[in-house]
N, C-alpha and C positions, 0 to 999 in steps of 0.2 A: 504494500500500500504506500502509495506517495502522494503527498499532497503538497504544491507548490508555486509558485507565483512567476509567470517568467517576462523575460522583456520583447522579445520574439520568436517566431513565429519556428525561427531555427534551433530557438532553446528546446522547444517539442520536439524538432528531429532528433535532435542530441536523443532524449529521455528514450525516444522510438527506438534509435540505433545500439545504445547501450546497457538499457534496461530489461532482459528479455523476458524475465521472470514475475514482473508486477502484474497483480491481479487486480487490483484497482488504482486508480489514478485519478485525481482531482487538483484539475490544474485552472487556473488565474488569469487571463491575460489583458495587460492595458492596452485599449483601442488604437494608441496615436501610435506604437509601433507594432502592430499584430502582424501586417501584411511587409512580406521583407523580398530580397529578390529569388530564395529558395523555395518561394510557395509555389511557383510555375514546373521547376525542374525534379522537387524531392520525387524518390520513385515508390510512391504511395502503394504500388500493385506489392510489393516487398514486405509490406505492414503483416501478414497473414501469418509469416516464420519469423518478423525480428517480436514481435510480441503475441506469441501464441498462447497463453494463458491471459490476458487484459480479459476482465468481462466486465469490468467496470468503470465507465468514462465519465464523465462529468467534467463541460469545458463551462467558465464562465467569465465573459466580456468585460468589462470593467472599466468605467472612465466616470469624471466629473463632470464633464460634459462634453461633447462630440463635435469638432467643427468641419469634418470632411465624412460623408457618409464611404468613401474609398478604404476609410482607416478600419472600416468592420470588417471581420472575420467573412471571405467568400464562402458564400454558401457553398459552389462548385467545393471546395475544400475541406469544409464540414463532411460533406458525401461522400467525398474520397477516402477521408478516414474514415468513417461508421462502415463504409463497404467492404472498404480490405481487411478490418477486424473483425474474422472470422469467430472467436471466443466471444465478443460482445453480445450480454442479454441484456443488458442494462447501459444508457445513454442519456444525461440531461446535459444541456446547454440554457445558461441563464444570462441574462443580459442584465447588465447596470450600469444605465446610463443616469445620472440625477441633473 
């Protein structure tokens, strides 16, 4: 289980790439750097064997207030992960924006 706060978008690849063994994850991310230039290129289809035990995600948005709607989390991206994590029975995504 890990629960953690990151600054982008790559700090989640990192946890995908090195953590193979978590079974739940609840992760944090501020809006104004969510989107980075590894969100196009990570090879998401990979997600199935580097984290095959994950069944439990929970991503949640986070900012004080939002002045580029570009800065949120693509959904295209959302779906990419929930797809390739074959283990996943369980998925919340919360947003907070004030």
């Amino acid at each position: 289980s890990l629960t953690i706060s990151i600054n982008a978008l790559s700090d989640l690849w990192m946890i995908f790439d090195h953590f193979p063994n978590l079974q739940h994850l609840n992760i944090t991310i501020g809006c104004k750097t969510v989107y980075d230039n590894t969100t196009d290129t990570y090879p998401y289809e990979h997600l199935w064997w580097k984290m095959p035990q994950l069944k439990d995600l929970e991503i949640k948005l986070e900012e004080k207030s939002l002045y580029r709607h570009e800065s949120i989390l693509p959904s295209h991206v959302l779906f990419k992960i929930i797809k390739n994590l074959y283990a996943l029975t369980k998925v919340k995504f919360l947003m907070d924006i004030q």
